[in-house]
DOFIMAR-40878 format. One record per residue (C-alpha): residue number from 1; x, y, z. Coordinates in pm, 1 decimal. Layout:
<nodes>
@nr=NUM; u=X; v=Y; w=Z
...
</nodes>
This chain:
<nodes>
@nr=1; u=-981.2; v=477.6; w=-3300.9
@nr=2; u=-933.5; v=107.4; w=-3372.3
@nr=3; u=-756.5; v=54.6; w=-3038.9
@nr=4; u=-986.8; v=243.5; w=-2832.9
@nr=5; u=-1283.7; v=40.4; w=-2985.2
@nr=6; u=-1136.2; v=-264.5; w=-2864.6
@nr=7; u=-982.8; v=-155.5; w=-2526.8
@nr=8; u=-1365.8; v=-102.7; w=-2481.5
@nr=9; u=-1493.4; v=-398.2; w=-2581.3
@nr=10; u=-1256.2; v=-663.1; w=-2386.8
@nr=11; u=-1342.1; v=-758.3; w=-2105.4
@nr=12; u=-1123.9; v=-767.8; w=-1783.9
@nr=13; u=-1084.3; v=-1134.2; w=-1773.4
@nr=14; u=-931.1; v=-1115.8; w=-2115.8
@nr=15; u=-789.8; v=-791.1; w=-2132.9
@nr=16; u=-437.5; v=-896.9; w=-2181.1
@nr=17; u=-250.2; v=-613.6; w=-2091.0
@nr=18; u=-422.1; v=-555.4; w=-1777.2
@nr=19; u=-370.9; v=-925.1; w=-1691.8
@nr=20; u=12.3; v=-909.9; w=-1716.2
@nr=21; u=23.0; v=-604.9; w=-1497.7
@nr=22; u=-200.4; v=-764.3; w=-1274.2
@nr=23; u=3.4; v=-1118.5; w=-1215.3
@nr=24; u=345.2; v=-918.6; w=-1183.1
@nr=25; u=212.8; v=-747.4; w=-904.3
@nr=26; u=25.8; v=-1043.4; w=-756.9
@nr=27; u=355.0; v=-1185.6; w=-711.8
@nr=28; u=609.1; v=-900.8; w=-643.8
@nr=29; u=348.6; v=-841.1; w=-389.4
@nr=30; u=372.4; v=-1176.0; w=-213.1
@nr=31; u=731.3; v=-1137.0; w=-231.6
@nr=32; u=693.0; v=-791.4; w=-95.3
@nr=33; u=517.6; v=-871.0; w=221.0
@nr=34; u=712.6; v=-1175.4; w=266.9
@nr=35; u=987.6; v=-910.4; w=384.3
@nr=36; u=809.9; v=-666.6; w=556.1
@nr=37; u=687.5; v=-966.7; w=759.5
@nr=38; u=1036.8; v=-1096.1; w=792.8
@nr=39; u=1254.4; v=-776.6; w=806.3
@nr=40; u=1155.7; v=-685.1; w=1210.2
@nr=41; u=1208.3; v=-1094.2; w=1274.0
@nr=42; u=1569.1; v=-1040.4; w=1167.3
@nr=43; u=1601.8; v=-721.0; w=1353.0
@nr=44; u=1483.9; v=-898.1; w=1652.7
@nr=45; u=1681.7; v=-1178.1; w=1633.3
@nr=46; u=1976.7; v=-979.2; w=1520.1
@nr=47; u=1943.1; v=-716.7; w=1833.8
@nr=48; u=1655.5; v=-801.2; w=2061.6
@nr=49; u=1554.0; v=-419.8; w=1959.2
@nr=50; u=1214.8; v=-282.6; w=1879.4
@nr=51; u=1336.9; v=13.1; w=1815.3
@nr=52; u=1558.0; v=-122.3; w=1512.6
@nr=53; u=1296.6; v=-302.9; w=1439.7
@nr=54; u=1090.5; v=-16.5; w=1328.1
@nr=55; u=1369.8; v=184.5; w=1207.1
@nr=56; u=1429.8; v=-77.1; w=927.4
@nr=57; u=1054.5; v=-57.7; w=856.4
@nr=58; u=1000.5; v=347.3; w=848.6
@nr=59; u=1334.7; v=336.8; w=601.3
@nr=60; u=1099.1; v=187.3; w=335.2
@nr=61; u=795.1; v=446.0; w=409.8
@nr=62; u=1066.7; v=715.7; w=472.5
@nr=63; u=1215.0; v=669.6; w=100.6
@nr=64; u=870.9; v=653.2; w=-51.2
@nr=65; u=794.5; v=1008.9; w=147.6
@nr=66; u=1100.4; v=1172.8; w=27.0
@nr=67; u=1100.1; v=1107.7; w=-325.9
@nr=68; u=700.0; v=1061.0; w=-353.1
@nr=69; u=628.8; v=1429.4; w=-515.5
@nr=70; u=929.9; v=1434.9; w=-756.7
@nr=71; u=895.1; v=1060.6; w=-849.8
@nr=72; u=514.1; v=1173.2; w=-974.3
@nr=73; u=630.4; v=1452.3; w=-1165.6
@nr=74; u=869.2; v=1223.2; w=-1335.1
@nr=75; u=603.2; v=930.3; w=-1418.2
@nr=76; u=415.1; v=1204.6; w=-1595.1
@nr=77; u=719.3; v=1325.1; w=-1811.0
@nr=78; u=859.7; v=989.5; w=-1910.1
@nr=79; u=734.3; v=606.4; w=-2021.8
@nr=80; u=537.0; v=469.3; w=-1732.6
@nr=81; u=594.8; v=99.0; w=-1860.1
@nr=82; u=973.3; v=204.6; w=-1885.2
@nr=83; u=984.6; v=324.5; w=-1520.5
@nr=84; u=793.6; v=7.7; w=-1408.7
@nr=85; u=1098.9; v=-204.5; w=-1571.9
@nr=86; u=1338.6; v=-13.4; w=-1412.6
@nr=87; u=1207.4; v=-46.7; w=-1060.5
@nr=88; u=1145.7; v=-348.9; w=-1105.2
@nr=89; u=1538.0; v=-454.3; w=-1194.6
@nr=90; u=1670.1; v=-209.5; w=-903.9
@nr=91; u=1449.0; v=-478.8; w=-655.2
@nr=92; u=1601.6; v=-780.5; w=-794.6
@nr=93; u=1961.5; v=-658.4; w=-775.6
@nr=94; u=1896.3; v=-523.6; w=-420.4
@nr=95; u=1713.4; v=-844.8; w=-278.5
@nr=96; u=2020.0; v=-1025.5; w=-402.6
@nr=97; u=2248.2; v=-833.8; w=-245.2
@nr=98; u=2073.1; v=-884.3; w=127.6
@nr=99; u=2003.6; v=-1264.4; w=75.9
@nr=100; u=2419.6; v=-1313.0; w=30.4
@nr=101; u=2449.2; v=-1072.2; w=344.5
@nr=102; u=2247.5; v=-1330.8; w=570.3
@nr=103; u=2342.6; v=-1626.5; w=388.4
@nr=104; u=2747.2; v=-1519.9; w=468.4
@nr=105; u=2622.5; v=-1373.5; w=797.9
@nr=106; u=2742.2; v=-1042.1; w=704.8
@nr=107; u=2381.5; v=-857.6; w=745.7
@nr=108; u=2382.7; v=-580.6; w=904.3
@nr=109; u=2138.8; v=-307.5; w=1007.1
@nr=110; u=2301.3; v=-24.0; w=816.5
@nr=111; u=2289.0; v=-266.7; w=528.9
@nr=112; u=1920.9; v=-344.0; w=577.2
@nr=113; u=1801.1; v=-30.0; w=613.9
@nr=114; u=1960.0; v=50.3; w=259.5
@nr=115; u=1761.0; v=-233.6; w=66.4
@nr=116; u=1476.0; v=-106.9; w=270.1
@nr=117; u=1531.4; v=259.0; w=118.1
@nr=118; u=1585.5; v=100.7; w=-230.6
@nr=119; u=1290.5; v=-103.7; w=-206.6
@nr=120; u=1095.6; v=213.3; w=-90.2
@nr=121; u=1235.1; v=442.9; w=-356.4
@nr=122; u=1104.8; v=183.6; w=-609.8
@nr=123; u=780.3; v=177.5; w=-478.2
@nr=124; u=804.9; v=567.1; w=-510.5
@nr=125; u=803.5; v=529.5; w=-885.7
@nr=126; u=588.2; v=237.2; w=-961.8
@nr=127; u=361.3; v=284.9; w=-782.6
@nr=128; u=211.9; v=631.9; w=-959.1
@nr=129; u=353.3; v=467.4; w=-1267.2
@nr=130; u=79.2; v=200.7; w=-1216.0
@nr=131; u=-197.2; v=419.4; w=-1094.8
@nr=132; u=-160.5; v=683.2; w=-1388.9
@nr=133; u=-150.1; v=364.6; w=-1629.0
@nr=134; u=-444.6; v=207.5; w=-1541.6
@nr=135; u=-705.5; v=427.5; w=-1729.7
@nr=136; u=-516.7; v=346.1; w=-2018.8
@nr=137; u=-530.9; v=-34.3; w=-1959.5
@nr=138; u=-908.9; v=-53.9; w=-1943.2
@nr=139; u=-1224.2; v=122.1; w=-2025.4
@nr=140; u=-1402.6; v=417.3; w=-1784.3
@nr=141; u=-1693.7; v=198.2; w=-1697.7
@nr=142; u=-1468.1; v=-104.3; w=-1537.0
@nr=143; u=-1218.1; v=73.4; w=-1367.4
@nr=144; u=-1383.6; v=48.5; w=-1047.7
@nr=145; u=-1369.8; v=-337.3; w=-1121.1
@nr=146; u=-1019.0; v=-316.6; w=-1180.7
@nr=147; u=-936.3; v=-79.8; w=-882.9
@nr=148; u=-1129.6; v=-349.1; w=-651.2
@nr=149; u=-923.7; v=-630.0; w=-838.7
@nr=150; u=-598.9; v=-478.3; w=-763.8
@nr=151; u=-696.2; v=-420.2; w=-379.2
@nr=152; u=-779.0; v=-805.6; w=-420.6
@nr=153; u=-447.0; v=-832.8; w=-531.6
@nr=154; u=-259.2; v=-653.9; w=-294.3
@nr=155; u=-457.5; v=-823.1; w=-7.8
@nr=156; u=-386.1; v=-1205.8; w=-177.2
@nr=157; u=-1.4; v=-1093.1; w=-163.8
@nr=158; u=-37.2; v=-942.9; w=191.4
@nr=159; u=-225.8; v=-1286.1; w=260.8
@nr=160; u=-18.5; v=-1526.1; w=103.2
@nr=161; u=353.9; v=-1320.1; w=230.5
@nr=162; u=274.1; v=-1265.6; w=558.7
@nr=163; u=204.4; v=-1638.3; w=601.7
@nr=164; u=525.6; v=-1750.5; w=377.7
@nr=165; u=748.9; v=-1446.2; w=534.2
@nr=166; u=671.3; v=-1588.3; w=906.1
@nr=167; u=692.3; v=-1979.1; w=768.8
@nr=168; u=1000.2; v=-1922.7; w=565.0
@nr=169; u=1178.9; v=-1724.0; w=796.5
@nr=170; u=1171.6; v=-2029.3; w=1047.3
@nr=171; u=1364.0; v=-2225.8; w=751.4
@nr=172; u=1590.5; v=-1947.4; w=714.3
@nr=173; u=1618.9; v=-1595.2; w=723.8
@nr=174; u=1750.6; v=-1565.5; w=412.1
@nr=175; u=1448.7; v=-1721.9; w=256.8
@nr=176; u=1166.7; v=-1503.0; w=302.3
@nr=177; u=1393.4; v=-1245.0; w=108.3
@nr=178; u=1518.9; v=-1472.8; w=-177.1
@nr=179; u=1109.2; v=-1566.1; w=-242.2
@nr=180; u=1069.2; v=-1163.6; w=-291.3
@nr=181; u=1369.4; v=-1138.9; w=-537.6
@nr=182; u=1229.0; v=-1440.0; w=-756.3
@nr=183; u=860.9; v=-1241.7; w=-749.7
@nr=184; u=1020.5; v=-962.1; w=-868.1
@nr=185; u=1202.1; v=-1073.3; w=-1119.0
@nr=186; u=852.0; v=-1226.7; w=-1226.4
@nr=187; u=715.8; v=-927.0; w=-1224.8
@nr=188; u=985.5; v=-791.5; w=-1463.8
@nr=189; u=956.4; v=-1046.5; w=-1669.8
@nr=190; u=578.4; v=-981.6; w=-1708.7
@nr=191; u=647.5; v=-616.8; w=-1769.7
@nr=192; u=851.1; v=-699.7; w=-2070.6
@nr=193; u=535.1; v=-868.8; w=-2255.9
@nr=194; u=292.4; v=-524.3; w=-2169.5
@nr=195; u=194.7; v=-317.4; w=-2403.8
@nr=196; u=41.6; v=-8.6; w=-2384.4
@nr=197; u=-101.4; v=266.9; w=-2575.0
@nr=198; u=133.8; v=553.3; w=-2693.1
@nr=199; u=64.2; v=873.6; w=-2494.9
@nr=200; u=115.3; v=1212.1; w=-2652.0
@nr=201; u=495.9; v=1336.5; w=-2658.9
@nr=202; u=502.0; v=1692.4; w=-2446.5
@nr=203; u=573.9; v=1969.1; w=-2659.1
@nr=204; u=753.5; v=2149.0; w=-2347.8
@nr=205; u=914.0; v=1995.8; w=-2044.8
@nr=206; u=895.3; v=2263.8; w=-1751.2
@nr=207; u=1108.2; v=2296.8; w=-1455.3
@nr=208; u=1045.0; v=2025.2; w=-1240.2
@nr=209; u=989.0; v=2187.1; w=-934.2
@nr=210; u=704.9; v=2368.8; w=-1119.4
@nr=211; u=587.1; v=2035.8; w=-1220.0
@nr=212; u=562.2; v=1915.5; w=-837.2
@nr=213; u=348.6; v=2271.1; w=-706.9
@nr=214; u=119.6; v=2188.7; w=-993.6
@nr=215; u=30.7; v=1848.2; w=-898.0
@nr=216; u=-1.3; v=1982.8; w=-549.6
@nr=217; u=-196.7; v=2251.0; w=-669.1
@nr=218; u=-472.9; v=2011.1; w=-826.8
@nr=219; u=-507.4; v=1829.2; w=-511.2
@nr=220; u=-531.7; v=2112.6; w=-315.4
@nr=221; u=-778.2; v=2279.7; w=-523.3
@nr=222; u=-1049.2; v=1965.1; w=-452.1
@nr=223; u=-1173.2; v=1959.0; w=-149.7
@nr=224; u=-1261.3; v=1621.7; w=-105.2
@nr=225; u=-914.3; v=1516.2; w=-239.3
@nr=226; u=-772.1; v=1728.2; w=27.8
@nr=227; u=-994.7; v=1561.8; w=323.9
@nr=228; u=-976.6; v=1197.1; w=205.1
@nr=229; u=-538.0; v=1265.5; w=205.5
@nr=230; u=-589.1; v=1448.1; w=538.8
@nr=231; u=-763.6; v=1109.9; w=658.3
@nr=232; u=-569.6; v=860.1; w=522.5
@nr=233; u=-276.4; v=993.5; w=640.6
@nr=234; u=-400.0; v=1032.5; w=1081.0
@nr=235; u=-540.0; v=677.3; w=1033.2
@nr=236; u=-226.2; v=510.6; w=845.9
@nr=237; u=-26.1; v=654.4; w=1136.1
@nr=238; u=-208.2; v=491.1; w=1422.2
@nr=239; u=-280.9; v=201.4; w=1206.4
@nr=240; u=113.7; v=157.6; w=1160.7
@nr=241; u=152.0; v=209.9; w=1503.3
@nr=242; u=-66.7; v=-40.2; w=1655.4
@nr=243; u=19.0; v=-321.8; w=1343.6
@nr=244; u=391.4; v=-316.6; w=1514.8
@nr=245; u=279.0; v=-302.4; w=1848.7
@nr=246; u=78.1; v=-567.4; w=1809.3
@nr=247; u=344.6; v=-790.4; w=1618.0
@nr=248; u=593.9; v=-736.7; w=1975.1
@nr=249; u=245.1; v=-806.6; w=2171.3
@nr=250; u=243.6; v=-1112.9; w=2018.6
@nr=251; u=609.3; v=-1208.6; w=2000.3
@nr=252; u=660.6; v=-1117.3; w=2402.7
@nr=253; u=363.1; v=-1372.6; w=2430.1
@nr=254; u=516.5; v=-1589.2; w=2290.7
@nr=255; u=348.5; v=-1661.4; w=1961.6
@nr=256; u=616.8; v=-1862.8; w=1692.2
@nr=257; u=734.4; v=-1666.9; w=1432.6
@nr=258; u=546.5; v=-1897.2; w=1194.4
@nr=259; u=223.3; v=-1836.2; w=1367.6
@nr=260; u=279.6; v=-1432.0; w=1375.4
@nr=261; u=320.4; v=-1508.9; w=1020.0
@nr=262; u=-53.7; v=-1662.1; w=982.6
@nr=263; u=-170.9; v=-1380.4; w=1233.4
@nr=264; u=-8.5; v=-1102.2; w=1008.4
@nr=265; u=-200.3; v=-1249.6; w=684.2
@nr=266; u=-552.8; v=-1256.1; w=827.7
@nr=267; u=-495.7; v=-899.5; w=741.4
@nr=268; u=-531.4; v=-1009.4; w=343.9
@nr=269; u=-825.5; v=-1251.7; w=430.1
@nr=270; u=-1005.5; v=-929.0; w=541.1
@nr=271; u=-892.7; v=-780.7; w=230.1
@nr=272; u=-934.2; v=-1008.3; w=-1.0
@nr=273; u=-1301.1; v=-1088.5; w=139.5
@nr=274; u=-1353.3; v=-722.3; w=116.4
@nr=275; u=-1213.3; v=-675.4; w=-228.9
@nr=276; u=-1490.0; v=-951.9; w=-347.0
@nr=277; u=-1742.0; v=-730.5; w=-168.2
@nr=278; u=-1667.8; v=-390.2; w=-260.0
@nr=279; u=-1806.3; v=-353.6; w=-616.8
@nr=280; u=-2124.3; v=-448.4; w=-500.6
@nr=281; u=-2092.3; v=-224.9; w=-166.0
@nr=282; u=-1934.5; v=42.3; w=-391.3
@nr=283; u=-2265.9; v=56.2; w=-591.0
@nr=284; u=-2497.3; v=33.7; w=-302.8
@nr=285; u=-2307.1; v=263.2; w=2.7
@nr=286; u=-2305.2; v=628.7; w=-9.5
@nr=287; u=-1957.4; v=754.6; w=-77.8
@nr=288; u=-1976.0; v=894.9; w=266.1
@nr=289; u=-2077.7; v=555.9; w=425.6
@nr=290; u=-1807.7; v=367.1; w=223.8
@nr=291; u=-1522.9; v=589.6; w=397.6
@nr=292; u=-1673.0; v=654.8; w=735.1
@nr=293; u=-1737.1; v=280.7; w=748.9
@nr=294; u=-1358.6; v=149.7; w=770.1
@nr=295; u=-1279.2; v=375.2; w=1064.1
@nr=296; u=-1595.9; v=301.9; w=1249.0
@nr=297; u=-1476.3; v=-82.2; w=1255.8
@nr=298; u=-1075.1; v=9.4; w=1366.2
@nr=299; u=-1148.7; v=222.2; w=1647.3
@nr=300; u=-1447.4; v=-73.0; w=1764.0
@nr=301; u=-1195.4; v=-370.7; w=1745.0
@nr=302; u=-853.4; v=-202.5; w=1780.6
@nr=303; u=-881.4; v=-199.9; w=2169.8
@nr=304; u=-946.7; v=-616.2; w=2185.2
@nr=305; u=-659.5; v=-663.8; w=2116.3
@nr=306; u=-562.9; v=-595.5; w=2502.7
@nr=307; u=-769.9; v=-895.3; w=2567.1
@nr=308; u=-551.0; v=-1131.6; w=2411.0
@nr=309; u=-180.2; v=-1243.4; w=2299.9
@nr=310; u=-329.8; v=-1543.3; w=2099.4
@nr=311; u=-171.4; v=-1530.8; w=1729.2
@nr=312; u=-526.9; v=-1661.5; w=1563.2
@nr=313; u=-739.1; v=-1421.7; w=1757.4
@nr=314; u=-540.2; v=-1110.3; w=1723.1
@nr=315; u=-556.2; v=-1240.9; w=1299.3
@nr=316; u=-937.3; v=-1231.7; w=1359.1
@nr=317; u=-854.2; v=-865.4; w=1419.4
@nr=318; u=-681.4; v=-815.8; w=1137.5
@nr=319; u=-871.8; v=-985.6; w=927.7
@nr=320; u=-1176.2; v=-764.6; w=1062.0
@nr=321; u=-1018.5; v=-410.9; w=1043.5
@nr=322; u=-955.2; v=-495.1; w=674.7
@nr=323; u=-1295.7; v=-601.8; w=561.9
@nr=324; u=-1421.0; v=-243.8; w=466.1
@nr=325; u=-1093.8; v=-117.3; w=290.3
@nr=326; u=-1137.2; v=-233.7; w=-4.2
@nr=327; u=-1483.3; v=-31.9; w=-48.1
@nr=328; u=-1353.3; v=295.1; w=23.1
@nr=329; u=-1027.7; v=257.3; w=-167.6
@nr=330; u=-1237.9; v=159.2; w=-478.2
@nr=331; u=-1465.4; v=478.8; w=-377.4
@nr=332; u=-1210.5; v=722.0; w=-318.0
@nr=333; u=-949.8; v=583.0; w=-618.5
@nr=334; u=-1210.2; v=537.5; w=-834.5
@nr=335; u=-1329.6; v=944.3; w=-825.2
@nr=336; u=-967.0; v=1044.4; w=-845.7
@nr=337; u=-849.6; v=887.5; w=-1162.3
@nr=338; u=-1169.6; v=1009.0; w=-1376.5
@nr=339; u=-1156.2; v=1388.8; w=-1229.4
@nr=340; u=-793.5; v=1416.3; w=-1296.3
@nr=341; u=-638.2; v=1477.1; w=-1647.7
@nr=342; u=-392.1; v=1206.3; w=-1758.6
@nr=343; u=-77.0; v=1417.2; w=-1752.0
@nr=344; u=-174.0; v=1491.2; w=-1400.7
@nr=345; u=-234.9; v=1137.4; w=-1284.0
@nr=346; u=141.2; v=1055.7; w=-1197.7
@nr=347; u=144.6; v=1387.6; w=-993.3
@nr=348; u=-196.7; v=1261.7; w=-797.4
@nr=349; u=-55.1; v=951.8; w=-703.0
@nr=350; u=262.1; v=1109.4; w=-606.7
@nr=351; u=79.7; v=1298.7; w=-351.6
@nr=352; u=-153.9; v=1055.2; w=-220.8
@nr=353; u=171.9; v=843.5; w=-165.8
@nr=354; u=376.1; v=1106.9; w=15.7
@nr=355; u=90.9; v=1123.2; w=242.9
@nr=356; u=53.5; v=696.7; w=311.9
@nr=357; u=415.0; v=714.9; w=294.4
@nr=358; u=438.1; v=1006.8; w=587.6
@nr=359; u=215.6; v=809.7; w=795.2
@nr=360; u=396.6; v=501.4; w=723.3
@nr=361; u=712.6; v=618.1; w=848.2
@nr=362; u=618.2; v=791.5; w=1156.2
@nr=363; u=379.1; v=527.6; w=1250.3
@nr=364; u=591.1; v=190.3; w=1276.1
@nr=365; u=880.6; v=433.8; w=1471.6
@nr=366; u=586.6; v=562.2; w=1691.1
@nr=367; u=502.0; v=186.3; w=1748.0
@nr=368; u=879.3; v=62.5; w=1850.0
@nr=369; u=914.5; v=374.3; w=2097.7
@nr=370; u=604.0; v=297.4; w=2232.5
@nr=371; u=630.4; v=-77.9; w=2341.4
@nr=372; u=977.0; v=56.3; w=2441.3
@nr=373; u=845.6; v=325.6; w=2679.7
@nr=374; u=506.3; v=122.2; w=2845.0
@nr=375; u=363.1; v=-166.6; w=2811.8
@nr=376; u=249.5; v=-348.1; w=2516.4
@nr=377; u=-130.3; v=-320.3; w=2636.8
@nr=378; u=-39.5; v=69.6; w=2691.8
@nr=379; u=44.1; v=71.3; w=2328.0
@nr=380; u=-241.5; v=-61.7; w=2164.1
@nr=381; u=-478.6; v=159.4; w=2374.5
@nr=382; u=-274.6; v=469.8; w=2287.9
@nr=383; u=-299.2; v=400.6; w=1897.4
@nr=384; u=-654.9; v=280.2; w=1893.9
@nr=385; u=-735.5; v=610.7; w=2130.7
@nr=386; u=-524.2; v=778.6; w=1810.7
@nr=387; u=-784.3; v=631.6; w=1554.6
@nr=388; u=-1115.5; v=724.4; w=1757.3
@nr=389; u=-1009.1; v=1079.2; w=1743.3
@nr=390; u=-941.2; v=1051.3; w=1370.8
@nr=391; u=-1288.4; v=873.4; w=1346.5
@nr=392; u=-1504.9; v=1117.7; w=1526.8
@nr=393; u=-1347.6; v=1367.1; w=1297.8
@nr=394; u=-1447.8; v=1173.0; w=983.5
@nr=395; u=-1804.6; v=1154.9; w=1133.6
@nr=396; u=-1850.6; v=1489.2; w=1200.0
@nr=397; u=-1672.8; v=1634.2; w=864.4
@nr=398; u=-1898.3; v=1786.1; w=626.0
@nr=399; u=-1762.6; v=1733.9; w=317.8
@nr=400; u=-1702.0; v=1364.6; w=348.6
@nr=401; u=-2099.0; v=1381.3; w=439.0
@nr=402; u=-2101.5; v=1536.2; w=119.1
@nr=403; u=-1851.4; v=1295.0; w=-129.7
@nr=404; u=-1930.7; v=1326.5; w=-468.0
@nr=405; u=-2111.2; v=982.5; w=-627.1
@nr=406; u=-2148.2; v=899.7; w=-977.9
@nr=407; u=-2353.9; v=1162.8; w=-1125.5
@nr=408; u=-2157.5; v=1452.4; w=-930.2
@nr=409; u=-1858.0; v=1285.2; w=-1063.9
@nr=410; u=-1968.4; v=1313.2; w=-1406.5
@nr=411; u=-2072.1; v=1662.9; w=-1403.7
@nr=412; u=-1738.4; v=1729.7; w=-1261.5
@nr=413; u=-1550.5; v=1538.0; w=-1485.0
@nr=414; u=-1309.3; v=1783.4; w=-1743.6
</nodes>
């Protein structure tokens, strides 16, 4: 009782637990993007190949698809903090193996599309490790704070990579990848210092295939977890899609890499603006406004980007398209984690990842056969056409017009 009482009454800003978690990822997340930046740069410059380039990418999203479901089972049967460690030395030991590939020029694709799938598998496990955590961390009442502060995070370390992973890859192209090995082994070393609260041993530990079907079968038996996966998943294809069409767009214009980097992290400006925005908004907006509302503003500026090849306009873009994110993650997220049980929440997130993660790997190999096939301009009108179907469909779908807010939420609530 003593602990709860005081998980309650810290605040955020000195909730120490939730801090360390917090800065880890700040910085395993700059690290993080620093690569994804930098990863189709060396593909590029290795082969000249699109194509490979988005191979290497969908290897990551690929590994997070096919161990997503299992690797949420598992978070729910053993320590989450313990699985977070692990992942978290499997990066470092990977990272170091690529950076002494470049740095004795013995990279290869093969090779890179193996730290990619480590680096994805990871992901696969800390990520619901993380999520299911977080209700622990802090009180009911400010997890919609701390939801919106770790979409502030993400976006600072999308922000602050990108621009570092284009910048740093000019220096060298082992660099961008040696910065993400050092922010992970932060991030360990931050993990180390966390404590958190003992959760109840399970008295019986089922087969864990019949673990998986009954995480699916909570999703599936919520409707409006079913639509919002349905949804993220169409627009993180296109989305995918058209972000690596638009990085060849730009490098056939002849944008520096450096300058594709700064282009690449207006996409965190957007979402760090919008992370500072989306308590408020989250408060104020409908549920159904707060979704709608992100795909309304992709499928209106996704097709400008035909207009241009300029690195600091197609970043205005970016920076755009993100604003709104933020809201409807916190929205969506937010409803999740209170409806579902705590042995469930690894399971959740396990799902909602196989579905980003499905999206994410199709999308990026969709994008390098496309700018292979037509044009660049070609490309960017067929994935923005892609997300104005999706968002005439969210428009249109009735129970997104009917989201559950607060009080629904509540009454829901087991």
């Amino acid at each position: 009782m003593t602990a709860e009482v005081e998980r309650v009454a810290v605040p955020l800003s000195r909730n120490r637990n939730y801090t360390l978690l917090w800065v880890g990822q700040a910085c395993a997340e700059v690290g993080f993007s620093a690569s994804m930046i930098a990863f189709p740069l060396l593909v590029l410059a290795l082969t000249g190949s699109a194509a490979a380039s988005g191979l290497v990418l969908a290897a990551d999203a690929v590994a997070q698809l096919v161990v997503g479901l299992p690797a949420g089972a598992l978070v729910d049967r053993w320590d989450r903090r313990r699985v977070m460690l692990a992942c978290e030395a499997a990066n470092v030991v990977a990272l170091g193996s690529l950076v002494v590939a470049i740095v004795t020029a013995k990279a290869t694709i093969p090779h890179m599309v193996a730290v990619a799938v480590v680096l994805g598998v990871c992901r696969a496990l800390f990520e619901p490790a993380e999520d299911a955590s977080l209700p622990s961390l802090v009180p009911d009442e400010q997890l919609a704070t701390a939801i919106s502060l770790n979409a502030a995070r993400s976006s600072i370390g999308q922000m602050a990579g990108n621009a570092l992973g284009g910048v740093l890859f000019a220096v060298g192209r082992w660099v961008p990848f040696l910065l993400d090995l050092v922010t992970h082994f932060i991030s360990l070393l931050a993990l180390v210092f966390l404590r958190m609260p003992r959760r109840a041993p399970k008295v019986e530990e089922s087969h864990l295939g019949r673990e998986i079907v009954e995480g699916m079968r909570w999703v599936l038996a919520h409707r409006e977890v079913r639509v919002t996966a349905v949804c993220a998943l169409a627009l993180n294809f296109f989305f995918s899609a058209y972000y690596l069409v638009v990085i060849v767009l730009a490098e056939r214009g002849g944008v520096s890499s450096a300058e594709i980097g700064v282009m690449a992290a207006m996409l965190g400006v957007g979402g760090i603006i919008g992370s500072l925005l989306a308590p408020y908004l989250h408060r104020v907006l409908t549920p159904y406004l707060s979704i709608a509302g992100v795909f309304w503003v992709l499928t209106a500026l996704a097709p400008l980007a035909v207009l241009t090849d300029r690195g600091l306009v197609l970043g205005a873009l970016f920076a755009g398209m993100a604003l709104l994110a933020p809201t409807a993650n916190t929205t969506i997220s937010t409803h999740q984690l209170l409806l579902t049980p705590d042995a469930l929440r690894g399971r959740l997130s396990g799902v909602m990842s196989v579905v980003v993660g499905g999206a994410a790997a199709l999308g990026p190999a969709l994008g390098g056969v496309l700018v292979e096939a037509v044009s660049p301009d070609t490309a960017v009108l067929v994935a923005a056409a892609g997300m104005a179907v999706v968002t005439l469909l969210v428009t249109i779908n009735p129970t997104l017009r009917r989201y559950p807010g607060k009080s629904e939420r509540e009454e829901a609530t087991p």
